[in-house]
Structures are given as C-alpha cells and as structure tokens.
C-alpha positions in Angstrom: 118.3 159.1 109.0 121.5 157.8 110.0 124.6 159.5 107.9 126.2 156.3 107.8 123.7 154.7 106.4 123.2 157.2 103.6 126.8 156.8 102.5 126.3 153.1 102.1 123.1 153.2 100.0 124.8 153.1 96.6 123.9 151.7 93.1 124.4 147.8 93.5 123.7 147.7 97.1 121.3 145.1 98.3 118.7 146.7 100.7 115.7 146.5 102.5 113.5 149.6 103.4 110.9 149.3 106.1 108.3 151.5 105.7 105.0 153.0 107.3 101.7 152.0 105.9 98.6 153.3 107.0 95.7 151.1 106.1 92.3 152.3 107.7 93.1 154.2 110.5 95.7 151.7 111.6 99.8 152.0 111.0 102.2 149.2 110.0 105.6 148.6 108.7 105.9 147.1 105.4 109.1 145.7 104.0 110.6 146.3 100.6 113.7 144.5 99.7 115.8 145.0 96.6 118.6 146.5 94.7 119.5 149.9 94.3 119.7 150.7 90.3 120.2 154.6 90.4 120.7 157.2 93.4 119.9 161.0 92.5 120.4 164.3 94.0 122.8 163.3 96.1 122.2 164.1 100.2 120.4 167.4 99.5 116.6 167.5 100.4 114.7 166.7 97.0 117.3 163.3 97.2 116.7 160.1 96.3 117.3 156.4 95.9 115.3 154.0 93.4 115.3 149.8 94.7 114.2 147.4 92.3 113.1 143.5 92.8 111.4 140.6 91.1 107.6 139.9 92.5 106.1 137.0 91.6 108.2 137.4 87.9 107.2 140.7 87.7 109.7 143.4 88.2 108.9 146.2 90.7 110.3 149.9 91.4 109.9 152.2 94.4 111.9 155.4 94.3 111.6 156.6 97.7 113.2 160.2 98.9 116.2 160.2 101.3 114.5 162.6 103.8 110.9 161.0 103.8 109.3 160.5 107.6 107.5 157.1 105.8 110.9 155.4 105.6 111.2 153.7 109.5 114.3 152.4 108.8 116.9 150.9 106.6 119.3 147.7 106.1 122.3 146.9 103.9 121.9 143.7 103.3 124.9 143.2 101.0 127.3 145.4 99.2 128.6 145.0 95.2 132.2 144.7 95.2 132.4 146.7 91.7 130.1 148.9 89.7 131.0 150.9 86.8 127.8 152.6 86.4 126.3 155.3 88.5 122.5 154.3 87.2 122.1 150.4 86.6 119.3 150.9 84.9 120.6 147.8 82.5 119.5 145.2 85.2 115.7 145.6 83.9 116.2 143.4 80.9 118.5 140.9 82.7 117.2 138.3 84.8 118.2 138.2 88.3 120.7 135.5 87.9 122.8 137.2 85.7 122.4 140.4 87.9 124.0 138.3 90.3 126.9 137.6 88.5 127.2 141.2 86.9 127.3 143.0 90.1 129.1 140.1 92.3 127.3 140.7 95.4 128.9 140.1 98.8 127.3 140.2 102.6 
C-alpha cells in the first residue's frame, strides 16, 4: 500500500476500504465505508486501523491490518479538521449526527 495513503488514515478520517471476498470459489470486492475511531501500531507490520459505521441502526466494526493482501485498495473520503483524541472510541454512544458535528468533517 501506498505511503501516502497510510499517512492520511487517521482517527476521524472518513474512508472506504475495498476489500477481497471469496465466496465459493469465486473473488469479489466488497466495500466498507466508515470512520476511523482508533489507529494502532503505528506503520510497523502487526499495524492497524479500526472503521466504524451505522448498518441498518446497528453499529459495525472492522479492524483491518495495514499490511493485509485482502485490502484491494483504499479512499479518503473526507478528512476531520480537528481531533483531540488519538482513539475515538466515544463516537459508539453518540449517534451519527452528533458525530458529525463533534469531528466537523470536511471533503
């Protein structure tokens, strides 16, 4: 993966994660789109990032490793302009609305 990229995924970010799904004997790309909440391990080879999102009023978590060949690719979709927390494991009890507002994300 891009380094560039890897700078950008930071707590607050808004991104979406393609990834490979193998169903069968058959390979797709599935896409999982959501905020980043915590980032750990920084860029060394046990690293990663944790997205969450709201499905169908039910909130969902993937943590997915930085280095992992199932990750096709990746997309900032926006960036926070301010976060004073390194883990934003807060947003869980707040509804996405006011996650919104708390992280003032930008495109």
């Amino acid at each position: 993966m891009e380094a560039n990229i890897l700078e950008q995924i930071k707590p607050g970010a808004k991104i979406r994660v393609w990834e490979r799904i193998k169903e069968g004997g058959k390979e797709r790309q599935g896409r999982f789109e959501g905020i980043v909440i915590a980032r750990k391990h920084g860029t060394e080879a046990g690293g990663t990032f944790t997205v969450r999102t709201v499905l169908q009023e039910v909130g969902v978590e993937k943590v997915f490793p930085l280095n992992s060949p199932n990750i096709a690719k990746i997309e900032i979709v926006s960036v926070s302009k301010k976060v004073r927390r390194s883990k934003l494991y807060f947003l869980r009890d707040l509804s996405s609305k006011k996650s919104r507002e708390k992280l003032q994300l930008t495109a």
